[in-house]
C-alpha positions as CSV (number, residue, x, y, z in Angstrom):
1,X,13.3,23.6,9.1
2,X,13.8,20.9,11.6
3,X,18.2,19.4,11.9
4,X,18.8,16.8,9.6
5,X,18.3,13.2,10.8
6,X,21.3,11.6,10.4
7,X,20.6,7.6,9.8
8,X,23.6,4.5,9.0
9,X,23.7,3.6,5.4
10,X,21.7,0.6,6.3
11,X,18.8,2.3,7.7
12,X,18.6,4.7,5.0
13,X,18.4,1.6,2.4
14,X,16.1,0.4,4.5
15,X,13.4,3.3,4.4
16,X,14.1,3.7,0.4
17,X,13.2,-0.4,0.3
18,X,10.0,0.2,2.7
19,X,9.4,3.8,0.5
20,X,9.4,2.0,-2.6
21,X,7.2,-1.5,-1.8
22,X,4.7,0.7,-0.3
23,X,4.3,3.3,-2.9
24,X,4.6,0.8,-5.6
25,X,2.1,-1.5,-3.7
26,X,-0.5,1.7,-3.4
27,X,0.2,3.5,-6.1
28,X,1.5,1.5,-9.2
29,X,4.5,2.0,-11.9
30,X,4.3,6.0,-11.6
31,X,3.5,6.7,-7.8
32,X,6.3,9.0,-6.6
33,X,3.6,11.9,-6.9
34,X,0.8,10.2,-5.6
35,X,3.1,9.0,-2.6
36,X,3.6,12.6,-2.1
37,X,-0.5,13.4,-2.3
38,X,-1.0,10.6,0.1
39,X,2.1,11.9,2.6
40,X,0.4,15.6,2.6
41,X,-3.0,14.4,3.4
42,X,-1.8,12.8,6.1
43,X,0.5,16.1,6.9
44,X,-3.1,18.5,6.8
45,X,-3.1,21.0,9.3
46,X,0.3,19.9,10.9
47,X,2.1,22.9,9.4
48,X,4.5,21.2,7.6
49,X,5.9,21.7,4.4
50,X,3.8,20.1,1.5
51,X,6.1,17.4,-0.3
52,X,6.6,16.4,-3.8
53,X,7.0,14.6,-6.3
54,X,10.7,15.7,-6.8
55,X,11.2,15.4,-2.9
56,X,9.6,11.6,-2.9
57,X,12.0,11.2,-5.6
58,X,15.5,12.5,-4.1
59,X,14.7,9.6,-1.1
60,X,15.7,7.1,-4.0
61,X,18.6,9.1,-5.3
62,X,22.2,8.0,-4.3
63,X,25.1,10.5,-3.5
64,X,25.2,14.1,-3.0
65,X,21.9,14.8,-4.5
66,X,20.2,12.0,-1.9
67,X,17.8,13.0,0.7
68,X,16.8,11.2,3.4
69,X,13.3,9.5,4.1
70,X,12.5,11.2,7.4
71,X,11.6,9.4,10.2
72,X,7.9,10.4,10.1
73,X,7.5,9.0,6.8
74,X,8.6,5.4,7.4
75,X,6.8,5.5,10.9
76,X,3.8,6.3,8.5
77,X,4.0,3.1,6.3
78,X,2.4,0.4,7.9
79,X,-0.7,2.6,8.6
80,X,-1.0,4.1,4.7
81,X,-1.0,0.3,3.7
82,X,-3.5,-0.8,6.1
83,X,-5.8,1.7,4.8
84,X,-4.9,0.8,1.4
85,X,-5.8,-2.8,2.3
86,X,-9.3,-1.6,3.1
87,X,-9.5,0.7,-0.2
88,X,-8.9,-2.4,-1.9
89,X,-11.6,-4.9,-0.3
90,X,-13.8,-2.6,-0.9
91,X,-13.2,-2.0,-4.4
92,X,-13.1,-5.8,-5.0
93,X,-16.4,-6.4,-3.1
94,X,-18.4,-3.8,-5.2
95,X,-16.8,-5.1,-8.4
96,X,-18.2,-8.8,-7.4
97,X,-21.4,-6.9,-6.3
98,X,-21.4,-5.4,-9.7
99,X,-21.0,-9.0,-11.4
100,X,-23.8,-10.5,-8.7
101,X,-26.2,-8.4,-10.1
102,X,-26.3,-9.2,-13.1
103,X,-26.7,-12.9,-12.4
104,X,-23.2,-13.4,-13.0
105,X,-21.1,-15.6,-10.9
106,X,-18.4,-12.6,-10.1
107,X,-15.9,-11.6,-11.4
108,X,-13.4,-14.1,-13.8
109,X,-10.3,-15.4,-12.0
110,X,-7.2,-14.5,-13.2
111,X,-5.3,-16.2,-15.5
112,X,-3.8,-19.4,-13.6
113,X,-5.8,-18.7,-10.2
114,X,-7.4,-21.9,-9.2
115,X,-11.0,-22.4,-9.4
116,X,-12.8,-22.4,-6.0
117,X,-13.4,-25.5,-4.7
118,X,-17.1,-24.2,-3.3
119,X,-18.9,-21.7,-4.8
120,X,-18.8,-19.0,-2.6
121,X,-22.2,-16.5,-2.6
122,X,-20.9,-13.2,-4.0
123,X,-24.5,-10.8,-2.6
124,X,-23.6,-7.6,-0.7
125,X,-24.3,-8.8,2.2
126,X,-21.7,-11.2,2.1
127,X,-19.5,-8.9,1.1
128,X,-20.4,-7.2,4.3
129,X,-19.9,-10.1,6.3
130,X,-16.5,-10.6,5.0
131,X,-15.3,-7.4,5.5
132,X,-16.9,-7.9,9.3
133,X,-14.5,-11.0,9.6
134,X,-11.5,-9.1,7.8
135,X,-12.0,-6.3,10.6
136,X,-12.4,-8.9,13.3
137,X,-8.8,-10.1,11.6
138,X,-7.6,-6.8,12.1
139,X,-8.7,-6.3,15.3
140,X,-7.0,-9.1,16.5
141,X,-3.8,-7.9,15.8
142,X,-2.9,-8.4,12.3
143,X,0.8,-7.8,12.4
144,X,1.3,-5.0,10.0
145,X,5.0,-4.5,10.2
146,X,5.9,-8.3,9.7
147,X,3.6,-7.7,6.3
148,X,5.5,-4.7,5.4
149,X,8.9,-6.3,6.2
150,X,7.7,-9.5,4.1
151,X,7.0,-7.0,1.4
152,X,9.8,-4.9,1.4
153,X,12.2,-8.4,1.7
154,X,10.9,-9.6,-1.4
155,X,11.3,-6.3,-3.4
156,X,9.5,-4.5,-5.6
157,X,7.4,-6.5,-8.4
158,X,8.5,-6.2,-11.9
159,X,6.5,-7.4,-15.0
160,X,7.9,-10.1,-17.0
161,X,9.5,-9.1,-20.1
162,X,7.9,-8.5,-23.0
């Protein structure tokens, strides 16, 4: 077992704020274990320990009980959310493939998202051709950290009350 990082109050609340908007963002309402799932796949043949739920938990704790969110882990933010951005345009161009197909015009907007002002051609290869350009995007030097600071600033989303 590797000394104990020792980290200022603020950067501690800092990591917890960065912990929580990612695994929130990635994972949903319950993602303290899947945080920990994604952490050890990225820890594979590494040696390290294999975290948990409890551990991913005990970063949000406060007082004695508290551990802290190792350096490692908050270095390891931006790139788990990038790759979670891709997961996601992927997932949303096969659903629109899926409504293509069947002559559909894609999927429904959400309730109170503006209608296009174009229709915009929902086939595959589109789809391809935007994740091209998304990519390009990327390769251009998306800035990553600014996102993550921008999400971590404005805090974790909560669902209006019921």
């Amino acid at each position: 077992m590797g000394a104990r990082e020792m980290t200022t109050p603020e950067e501690r609340a800092r990591r917890v704020r960065r912990v929580i908007a990612v695994g929130e963002g990635l994972h949903g309402d319950t993602w303290t274990g899947d945080l920990a799932r994604t952490l050890n796949d990225a820890l594979q043949g590494t040696g390290a320990t294999e975290l948990t739920r409890t551990r991913v938990a005990q970063w949000m704790l406060d007082g004695a009980n508290a551990k802290p969110v190792p350096a490692w882990v908050d270095a390891a933010l931006p790139e788990l959310a990038r790759k979670a951005r891709e997961v996601l345009q992927e997932r949303i161009a096969r659903i629109d493939a899926l409504f293509a197909d069947e002559g559909d015009e894609g999927a429904p907007p959400a309730s109170g998202e503006p209608e296009p002002e174009e229709d915009v051609p929902l086939d595959p290869a589109a789809a391809a051709a935007r994740r091209a350009e998304m990519k390009a995007i990327d390769d251009a030097g998306f800035d990553y950290e600014g996102f993550l600071a921008a999400v971590v600033e404005a805090g974790p989303w909560l669902p209006p009350p019921r």
